[in-house]
Backbone as a chain_set.jsonl record, in Angstrom:
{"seq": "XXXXXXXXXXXXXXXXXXXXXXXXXXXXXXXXXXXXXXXXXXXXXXXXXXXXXXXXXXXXXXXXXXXXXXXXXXXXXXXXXXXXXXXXXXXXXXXXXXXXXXXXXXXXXXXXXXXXXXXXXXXXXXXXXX", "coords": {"N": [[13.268, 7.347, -39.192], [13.355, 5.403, -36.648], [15.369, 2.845, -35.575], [14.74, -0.968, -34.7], [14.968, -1.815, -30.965], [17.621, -3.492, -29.641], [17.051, -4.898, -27.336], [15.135, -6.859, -25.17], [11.708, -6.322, -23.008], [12.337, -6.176, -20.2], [15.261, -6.371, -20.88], [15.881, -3.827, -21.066], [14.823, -2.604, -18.545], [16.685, -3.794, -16.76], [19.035, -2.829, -18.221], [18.849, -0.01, -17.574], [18.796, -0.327, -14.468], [21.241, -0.631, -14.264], [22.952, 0.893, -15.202], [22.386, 2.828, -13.525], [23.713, 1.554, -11.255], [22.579, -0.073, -9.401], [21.868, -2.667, -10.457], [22.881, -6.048, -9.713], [24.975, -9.575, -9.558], [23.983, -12.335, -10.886], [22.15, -11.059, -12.918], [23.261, -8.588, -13.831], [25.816, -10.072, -14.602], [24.991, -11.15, -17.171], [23.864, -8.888, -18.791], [26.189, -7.804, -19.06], [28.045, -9.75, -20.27], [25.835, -9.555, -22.955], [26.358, -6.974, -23.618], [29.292, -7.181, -24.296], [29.107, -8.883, -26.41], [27.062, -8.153, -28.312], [27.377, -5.541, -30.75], [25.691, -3.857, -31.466], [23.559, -3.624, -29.454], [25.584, -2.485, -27.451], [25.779, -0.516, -28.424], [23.33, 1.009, -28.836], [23.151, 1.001, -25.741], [25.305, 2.921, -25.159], [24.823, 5.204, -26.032], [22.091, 5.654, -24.4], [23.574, 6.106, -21.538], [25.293, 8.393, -22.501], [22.646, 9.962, -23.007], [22.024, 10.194, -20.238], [23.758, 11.304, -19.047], [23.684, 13.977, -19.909], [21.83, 15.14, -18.522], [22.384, 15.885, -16.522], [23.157, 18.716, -16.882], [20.909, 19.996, -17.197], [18.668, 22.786, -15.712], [18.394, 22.445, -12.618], [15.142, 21.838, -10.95], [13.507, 24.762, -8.567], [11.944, 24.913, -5.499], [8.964, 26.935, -5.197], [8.728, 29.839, -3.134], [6.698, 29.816, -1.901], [6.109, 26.813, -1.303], [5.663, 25.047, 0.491], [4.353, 25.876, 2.305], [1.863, 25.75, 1.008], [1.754, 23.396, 0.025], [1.088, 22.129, 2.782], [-1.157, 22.981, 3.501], [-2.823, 21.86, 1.756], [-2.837, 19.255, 2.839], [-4.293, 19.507, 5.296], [-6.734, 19.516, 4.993], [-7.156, 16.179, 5.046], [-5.954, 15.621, 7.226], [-7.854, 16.388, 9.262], [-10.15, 14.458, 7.942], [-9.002, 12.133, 8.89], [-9.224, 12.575, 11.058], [-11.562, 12.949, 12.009], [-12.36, 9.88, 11.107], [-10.694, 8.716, 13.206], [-12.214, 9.651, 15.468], [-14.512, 8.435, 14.885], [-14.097, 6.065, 14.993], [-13.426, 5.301, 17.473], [-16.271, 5.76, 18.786], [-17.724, 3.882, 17.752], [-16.112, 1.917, 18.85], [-16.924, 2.001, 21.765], [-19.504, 1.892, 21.858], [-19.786, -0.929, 21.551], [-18.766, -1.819, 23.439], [-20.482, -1.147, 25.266], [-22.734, -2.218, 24.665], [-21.83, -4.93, 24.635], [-21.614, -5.061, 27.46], [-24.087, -4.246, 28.175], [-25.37, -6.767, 27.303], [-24.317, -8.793, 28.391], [-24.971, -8.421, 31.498], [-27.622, -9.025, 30.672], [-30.557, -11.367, 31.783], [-30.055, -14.832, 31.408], [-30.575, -16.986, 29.162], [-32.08, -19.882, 27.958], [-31.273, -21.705, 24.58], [-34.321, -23.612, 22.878], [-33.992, -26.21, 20.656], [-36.247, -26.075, 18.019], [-39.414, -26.672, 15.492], [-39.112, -24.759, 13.718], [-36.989, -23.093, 14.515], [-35.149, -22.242, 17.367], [-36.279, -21.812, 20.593], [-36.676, -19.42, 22.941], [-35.951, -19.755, 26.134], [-36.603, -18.387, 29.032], [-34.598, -18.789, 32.282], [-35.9, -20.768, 34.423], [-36.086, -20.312, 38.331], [-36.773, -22.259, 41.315], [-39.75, -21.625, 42.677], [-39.375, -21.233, 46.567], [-41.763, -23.209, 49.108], [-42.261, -22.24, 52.006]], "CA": [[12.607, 6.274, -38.494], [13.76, 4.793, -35.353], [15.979, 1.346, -35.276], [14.259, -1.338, -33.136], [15.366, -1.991, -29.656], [18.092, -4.576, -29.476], [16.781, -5.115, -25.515], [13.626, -6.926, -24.634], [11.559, -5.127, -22.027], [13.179, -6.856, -19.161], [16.687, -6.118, -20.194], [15.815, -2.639, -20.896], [14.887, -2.424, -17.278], [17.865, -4.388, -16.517], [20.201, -1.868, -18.284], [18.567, 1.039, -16.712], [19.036, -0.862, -13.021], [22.651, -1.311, -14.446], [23.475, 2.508, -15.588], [22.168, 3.438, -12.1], [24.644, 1.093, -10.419], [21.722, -0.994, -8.858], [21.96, -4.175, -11.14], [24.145, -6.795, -9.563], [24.404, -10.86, -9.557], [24.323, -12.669, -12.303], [21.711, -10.218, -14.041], [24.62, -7.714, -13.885], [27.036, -10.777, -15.516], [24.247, -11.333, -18.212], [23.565, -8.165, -19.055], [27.6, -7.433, -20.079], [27.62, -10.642, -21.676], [25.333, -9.087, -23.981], [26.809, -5.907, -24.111], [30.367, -7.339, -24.973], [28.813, -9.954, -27.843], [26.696, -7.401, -29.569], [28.031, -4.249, -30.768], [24.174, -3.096, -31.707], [23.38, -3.359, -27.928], [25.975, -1.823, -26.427], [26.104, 1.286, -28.993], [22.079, 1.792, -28.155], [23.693, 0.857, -24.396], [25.86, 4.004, -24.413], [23.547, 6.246, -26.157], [21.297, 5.886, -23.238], [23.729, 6.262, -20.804], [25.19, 9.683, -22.415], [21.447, 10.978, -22.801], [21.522, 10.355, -18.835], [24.666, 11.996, -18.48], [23.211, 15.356, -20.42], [20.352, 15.621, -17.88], [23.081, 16.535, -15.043], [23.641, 19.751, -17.496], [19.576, 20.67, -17.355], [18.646, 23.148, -14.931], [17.396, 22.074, -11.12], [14.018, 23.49, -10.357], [13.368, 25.052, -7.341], [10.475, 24.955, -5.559], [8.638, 28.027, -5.003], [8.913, 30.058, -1.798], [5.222, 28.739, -1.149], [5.443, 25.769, -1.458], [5.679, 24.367, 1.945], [3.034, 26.156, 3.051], [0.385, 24.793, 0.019], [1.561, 21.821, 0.425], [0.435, 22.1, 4.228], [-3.193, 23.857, 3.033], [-3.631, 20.626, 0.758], [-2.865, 17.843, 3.908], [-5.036, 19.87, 6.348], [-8.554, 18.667, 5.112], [-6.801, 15.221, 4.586], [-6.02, 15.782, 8.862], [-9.283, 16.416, 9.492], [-10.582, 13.393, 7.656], [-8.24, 10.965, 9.514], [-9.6, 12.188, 12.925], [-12.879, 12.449, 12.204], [-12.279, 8.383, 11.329], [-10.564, 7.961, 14.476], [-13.005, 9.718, 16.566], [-16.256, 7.884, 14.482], [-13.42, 4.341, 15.365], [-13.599, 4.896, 19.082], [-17.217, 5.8, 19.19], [-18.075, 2.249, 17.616], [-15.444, 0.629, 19.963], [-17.145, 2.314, 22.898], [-20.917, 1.225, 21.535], [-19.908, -2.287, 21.252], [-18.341, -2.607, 24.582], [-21.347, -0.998, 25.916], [-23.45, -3.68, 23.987], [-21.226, -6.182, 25.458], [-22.068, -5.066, 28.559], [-25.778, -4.966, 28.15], [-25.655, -8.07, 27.156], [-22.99, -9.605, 30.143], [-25.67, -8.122, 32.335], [-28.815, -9.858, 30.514], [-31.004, -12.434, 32.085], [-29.303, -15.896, 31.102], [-31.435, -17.911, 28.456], [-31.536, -21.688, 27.484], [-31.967, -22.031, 23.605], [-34.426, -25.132, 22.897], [-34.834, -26.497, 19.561], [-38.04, -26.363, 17.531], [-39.334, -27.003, 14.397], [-39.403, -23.284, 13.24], [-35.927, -22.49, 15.01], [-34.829, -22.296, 18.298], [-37.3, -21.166, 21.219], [-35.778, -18.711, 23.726], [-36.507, -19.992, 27.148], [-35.48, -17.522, 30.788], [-34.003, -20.123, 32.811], [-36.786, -20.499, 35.631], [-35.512, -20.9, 39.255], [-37.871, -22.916, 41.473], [-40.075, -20.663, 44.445], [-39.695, -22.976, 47.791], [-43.043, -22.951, 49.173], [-42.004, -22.581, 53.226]], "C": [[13.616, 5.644, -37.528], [14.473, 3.085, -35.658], [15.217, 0.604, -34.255], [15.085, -1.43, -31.844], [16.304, -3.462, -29.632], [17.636, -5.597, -27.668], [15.089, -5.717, -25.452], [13.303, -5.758, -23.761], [12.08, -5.131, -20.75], [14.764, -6.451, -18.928], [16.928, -4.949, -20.551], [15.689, -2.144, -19.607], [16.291, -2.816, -16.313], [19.14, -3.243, -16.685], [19.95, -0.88, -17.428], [19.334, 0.793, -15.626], [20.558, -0.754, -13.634], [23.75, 0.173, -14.512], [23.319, 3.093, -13.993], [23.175, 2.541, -11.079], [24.046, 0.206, -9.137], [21.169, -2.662, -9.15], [23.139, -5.148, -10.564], [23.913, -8.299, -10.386], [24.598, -11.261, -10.91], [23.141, -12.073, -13.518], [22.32, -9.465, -14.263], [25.243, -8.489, -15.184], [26.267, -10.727, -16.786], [24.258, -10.483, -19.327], [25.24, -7.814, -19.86], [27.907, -8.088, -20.542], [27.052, -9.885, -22.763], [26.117, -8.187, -24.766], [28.406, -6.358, -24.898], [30.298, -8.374, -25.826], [28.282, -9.153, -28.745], [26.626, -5.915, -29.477], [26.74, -3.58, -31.183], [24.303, -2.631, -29.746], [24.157, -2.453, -27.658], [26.075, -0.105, -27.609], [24.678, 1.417, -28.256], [22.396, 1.689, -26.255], [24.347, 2.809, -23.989], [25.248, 5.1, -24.895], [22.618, 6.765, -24.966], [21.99, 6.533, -22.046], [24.636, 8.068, -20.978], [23.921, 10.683, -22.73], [21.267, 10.633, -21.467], [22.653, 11.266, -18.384], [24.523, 13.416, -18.871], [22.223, 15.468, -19.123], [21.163, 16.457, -16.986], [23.189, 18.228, -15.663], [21.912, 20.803, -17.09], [19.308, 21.584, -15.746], [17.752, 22.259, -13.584], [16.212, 23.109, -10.797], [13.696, 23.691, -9.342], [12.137, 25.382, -6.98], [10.332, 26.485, -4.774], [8.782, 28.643, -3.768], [7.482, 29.769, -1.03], [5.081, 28.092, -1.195], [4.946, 24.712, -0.455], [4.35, 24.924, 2.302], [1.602, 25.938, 2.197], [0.324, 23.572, 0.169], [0.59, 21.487, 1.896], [-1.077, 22.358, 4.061], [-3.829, 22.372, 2.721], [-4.127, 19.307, 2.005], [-3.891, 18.668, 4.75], [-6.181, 19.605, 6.263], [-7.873, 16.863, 5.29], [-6.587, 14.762, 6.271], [-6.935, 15.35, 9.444], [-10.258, 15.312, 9.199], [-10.431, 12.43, 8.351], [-8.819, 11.413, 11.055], [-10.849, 12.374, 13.064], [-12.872, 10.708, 12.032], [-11.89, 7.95, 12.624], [-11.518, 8.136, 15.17], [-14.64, 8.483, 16.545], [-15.356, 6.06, 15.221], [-14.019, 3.98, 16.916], [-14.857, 4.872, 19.609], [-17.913, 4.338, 19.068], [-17.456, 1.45, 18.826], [-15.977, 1.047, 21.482], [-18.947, 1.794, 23.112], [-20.777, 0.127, 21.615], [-19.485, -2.465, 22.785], [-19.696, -1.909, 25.935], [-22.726, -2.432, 25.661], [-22.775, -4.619, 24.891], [-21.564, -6.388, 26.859], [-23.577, -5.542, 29.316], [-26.216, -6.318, 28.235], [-25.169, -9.248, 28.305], [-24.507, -9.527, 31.213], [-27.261, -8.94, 31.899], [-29.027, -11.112, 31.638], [-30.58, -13.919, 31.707], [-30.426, -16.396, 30.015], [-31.221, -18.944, 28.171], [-32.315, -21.52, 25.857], [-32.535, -23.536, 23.239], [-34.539, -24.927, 21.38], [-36.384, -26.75, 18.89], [-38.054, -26.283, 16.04], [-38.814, -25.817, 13.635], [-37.721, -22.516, 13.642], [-35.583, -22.533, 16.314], [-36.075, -21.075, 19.213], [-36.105, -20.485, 22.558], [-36.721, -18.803, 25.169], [-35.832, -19.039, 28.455], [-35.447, -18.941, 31.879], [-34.999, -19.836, 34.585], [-36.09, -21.063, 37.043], [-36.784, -21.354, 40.098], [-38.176, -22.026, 42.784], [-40.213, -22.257, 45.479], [-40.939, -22.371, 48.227], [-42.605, -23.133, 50.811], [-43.206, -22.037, 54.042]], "O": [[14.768, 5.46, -37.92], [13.663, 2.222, -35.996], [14.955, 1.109, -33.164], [16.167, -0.862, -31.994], [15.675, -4.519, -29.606], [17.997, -6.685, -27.221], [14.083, -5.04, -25.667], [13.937, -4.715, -23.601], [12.275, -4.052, -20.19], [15.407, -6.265, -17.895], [18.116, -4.634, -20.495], [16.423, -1.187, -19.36], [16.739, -2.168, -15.367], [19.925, -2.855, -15.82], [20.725, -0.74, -16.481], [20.405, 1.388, -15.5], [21.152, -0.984, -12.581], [24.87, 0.377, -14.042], [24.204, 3.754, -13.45], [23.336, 3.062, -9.975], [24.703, -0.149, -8.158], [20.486, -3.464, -8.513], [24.286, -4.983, -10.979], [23.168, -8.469, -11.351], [25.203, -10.692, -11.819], [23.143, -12.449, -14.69], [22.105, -9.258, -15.457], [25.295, -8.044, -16.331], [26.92, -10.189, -17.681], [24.508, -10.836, -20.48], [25.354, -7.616, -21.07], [28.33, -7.707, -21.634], [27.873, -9.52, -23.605], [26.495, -8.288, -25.933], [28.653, -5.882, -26.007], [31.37, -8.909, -26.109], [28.718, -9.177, -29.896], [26.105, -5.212, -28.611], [26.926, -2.364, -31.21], [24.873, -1.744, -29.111], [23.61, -1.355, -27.553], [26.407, 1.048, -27.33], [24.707, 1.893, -27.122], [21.714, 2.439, -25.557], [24.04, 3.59, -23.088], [25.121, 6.045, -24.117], [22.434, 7.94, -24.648], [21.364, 7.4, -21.436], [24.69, 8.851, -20.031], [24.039, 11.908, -22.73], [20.062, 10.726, -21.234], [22.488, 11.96, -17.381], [25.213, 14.197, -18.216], [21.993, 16.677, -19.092], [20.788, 17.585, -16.669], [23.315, 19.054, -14.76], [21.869, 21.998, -16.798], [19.728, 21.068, -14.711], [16.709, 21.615, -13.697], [16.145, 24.313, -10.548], [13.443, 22.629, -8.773], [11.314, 25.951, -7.696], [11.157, 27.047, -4.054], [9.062, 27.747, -2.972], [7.303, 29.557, 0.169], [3.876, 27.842, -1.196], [4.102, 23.824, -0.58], [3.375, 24.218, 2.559], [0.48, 25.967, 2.703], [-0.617, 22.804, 0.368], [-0.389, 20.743, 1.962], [-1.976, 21.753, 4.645], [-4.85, 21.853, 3.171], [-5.183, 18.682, 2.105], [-4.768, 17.806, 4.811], [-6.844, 19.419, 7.284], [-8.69, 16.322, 6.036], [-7.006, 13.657, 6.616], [-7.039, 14.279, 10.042], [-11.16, 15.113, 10.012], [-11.394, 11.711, 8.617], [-8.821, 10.653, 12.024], [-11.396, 12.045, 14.117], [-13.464, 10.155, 12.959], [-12.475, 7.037, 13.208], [-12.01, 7.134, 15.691], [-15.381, 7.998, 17.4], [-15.985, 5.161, 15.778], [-14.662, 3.041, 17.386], [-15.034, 4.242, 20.652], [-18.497, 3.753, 19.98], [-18.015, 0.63, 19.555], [-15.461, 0.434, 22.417], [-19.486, 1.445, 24.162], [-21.891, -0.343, 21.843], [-20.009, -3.436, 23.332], [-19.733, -2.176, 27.136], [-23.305, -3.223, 26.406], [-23.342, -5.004, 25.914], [-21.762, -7.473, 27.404], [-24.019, -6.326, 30.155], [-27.074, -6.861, 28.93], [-25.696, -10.245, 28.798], [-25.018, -10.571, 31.617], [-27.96, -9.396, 32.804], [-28.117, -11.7, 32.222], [-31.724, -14.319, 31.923], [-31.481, -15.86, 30.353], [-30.027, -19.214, 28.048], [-33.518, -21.288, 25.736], [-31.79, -24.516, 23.218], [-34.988, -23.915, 20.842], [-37.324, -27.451, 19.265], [-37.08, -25.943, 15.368], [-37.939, -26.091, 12.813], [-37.365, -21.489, 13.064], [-36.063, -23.651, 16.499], [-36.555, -20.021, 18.797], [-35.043, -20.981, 22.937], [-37.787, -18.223, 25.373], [-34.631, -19.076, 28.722], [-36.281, -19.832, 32.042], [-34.795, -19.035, 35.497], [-35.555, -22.17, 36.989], [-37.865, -20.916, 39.705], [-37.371, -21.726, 43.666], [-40.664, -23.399, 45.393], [-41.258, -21.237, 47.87], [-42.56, -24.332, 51.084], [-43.253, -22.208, 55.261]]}, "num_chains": 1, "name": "protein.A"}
């Protein structure tokens, strides 16, 4: 059976960040505080850090001589997706500024109030009678 964890979960993350040489500050100072008050800690401390130093021993795997080119297979619908979005983007932004237009170009209206909502009046100009 397993010993508990002298490390919350915090300064388990902490050591990690610390073994990797990415812990500074005074979570750095804290953290060897600990380690040089309790001799639990720092034994499960260097445990960890020679099961990180075994990994360098494990083989590197190499990626296949296809892999570049599956990888590429996989993004190419994922391509295709992204420019069908752009093209469907610009078609909207080309509908609306046609709308806009339509509308620029409308007849002018005066909205009046009414009980029911607003009445949509065309703004009458007056015939001279010469």
């Amino acid at each position: 059976m397993t010993e508990p964890s002298h490390f919350s979960e915090q300064e388990r993350a902490d050591l990690v960040a610390y073994l990797d040489g990415e812990l500074t500050g005074e979570a750095a100072r804290a953290l060897e505080a600990k380690l040089s008050l309790d001799p639990a800690a720092r034994a499960e401390a260097d445990a960890l850090r020679r099961t990180w130093e075994l990994l360098d021993f494990l083989p590197r795997p190499q990626p296949s001589l296809r892999f570049t080119h599956r990888t590429l297979e996989r993004l190419s619908p994922l391509r295709a997706d992204e420019q069908q979005r752009r093209q469907l983007w610009r078609m909207r932004c080309l509908l609306g500024r046609l709308r806009w237009l339509q509308l620029a170009r409308a007849p002018r209206t005066r909205r009046t109030p009414t009980a029911s909502g607003f009445a949509h009046h065309r703004k009458q100009t007056p015939v001279r009678a010469d």
